[in-house]
C-alpha positions as CSV (number, residue, x, y, z in Angstrom):
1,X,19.7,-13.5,12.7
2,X,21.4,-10.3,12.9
3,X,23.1,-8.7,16.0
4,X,21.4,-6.2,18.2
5,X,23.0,-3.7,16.2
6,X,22.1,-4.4,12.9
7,X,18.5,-5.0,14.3
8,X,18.5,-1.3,15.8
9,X,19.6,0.0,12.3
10,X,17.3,-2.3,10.4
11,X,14.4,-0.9,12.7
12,X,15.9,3.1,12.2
13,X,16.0,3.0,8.2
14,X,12.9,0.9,8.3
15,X,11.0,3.8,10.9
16,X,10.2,0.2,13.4
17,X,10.5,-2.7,13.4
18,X,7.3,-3.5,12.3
19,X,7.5,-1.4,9.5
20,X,10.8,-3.2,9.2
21,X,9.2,-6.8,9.3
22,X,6.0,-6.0,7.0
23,X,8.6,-5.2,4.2
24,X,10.5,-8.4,4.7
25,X,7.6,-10.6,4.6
26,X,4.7,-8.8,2.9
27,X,1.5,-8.4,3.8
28,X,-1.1,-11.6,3.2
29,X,-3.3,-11.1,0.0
30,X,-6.7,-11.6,2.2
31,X,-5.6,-8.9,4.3
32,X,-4.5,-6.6,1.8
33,X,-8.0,-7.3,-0.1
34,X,-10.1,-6.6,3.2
35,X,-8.4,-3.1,3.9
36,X,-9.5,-2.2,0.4
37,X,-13.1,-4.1,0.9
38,X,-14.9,-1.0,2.1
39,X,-13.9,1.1,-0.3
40,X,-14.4,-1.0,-3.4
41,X,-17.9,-1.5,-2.0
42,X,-19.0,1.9,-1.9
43,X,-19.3,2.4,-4.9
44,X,-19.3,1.3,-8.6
45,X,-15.5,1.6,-10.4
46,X,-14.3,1.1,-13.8
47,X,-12.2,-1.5,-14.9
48,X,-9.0,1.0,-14.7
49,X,-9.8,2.1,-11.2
50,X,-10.2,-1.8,-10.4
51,X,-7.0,-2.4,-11.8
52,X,-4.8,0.0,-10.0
53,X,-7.0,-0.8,-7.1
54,X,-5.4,-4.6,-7.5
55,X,-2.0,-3.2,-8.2
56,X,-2.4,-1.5,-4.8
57,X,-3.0,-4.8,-3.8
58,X,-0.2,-6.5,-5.3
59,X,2.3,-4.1,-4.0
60,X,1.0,-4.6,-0.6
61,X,1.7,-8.2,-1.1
62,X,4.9,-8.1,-2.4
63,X,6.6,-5.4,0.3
64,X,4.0,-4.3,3.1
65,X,3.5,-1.1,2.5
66,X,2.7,1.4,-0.7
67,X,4.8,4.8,0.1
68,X,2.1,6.8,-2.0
69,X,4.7,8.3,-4.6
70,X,5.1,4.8,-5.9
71,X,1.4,5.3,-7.5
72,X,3.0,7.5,-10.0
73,X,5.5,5.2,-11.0
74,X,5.3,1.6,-12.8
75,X,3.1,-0.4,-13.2
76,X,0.3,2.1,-11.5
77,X,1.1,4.8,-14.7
78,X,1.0,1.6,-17.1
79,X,-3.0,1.7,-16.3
80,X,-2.7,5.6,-15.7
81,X,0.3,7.4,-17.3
82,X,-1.1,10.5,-15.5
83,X,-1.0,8.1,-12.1
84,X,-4.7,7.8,-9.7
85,X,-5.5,11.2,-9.7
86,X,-6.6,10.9,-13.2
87,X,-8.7,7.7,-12.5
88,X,-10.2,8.5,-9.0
89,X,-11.7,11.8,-7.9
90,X,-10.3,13.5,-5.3
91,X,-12.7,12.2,-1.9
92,X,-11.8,8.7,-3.8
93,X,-8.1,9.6,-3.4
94,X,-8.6,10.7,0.0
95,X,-10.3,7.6,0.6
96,X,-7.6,5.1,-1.4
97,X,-4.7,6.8,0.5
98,X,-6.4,6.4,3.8
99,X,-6.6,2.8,2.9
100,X,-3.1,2.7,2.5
101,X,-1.9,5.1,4.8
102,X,-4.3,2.8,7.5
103,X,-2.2,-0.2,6.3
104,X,0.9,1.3,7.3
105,X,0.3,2.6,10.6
106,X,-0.8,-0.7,11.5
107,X,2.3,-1.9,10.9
108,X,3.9,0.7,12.1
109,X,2.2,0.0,15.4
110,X,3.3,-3.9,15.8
């Protein structure tokens, strides 16, 4: 436990203190699987597109959130050295970062 004070700059550098908590414990794998449910069954993917789909995943699992910069950094460029755009068209993009943008303002919101 932390003092009030390190709690108010935890939730500050964080953006809230839900944000603050997702990235401490993660988000659970079911979860993370059902925001991207919809869109994975929309339509037919490639194995790539599945893949960085599962790295989205992944990362939500591991910290909470995706800040959408980090899809242009590893592991997303080792399936796409060029990062999503290359893989996804751009209504697929909008719809992939709505997913994760969706995520985080649910968490934002707690």
């Amino acid at each position: 436990m932390g003092t009030a004070g390190e709690c108010e700059r935890a939730r500050k550098e964080a953006g809230s203190f839900g944000l603050f908590v997702r990235r401490l414990v993660g988000l659970d794998r079911a979860a993370a699987k059902e925001a991207f449910a919809e869109f994975l069954d929309e339509q037919r993917f490639t194995a790539n597109q599945i893949e960085f789909v599962n790295l989205v995943i992944d990362e939500l699992t591991a910290n909470g959130v995706v800040e959408p910069r980090r899809l242009y950094e590893s592991p997303f460029t080792d399936v796409s050295p060029q990062g999503p755009d290359a893989l996804f068209d751009a209504t697929q993009m909008g719809q992939l970062l709505g997913v994760v943008a969706d995520v985080r303002r649910r968490a934002d919101a707690a």
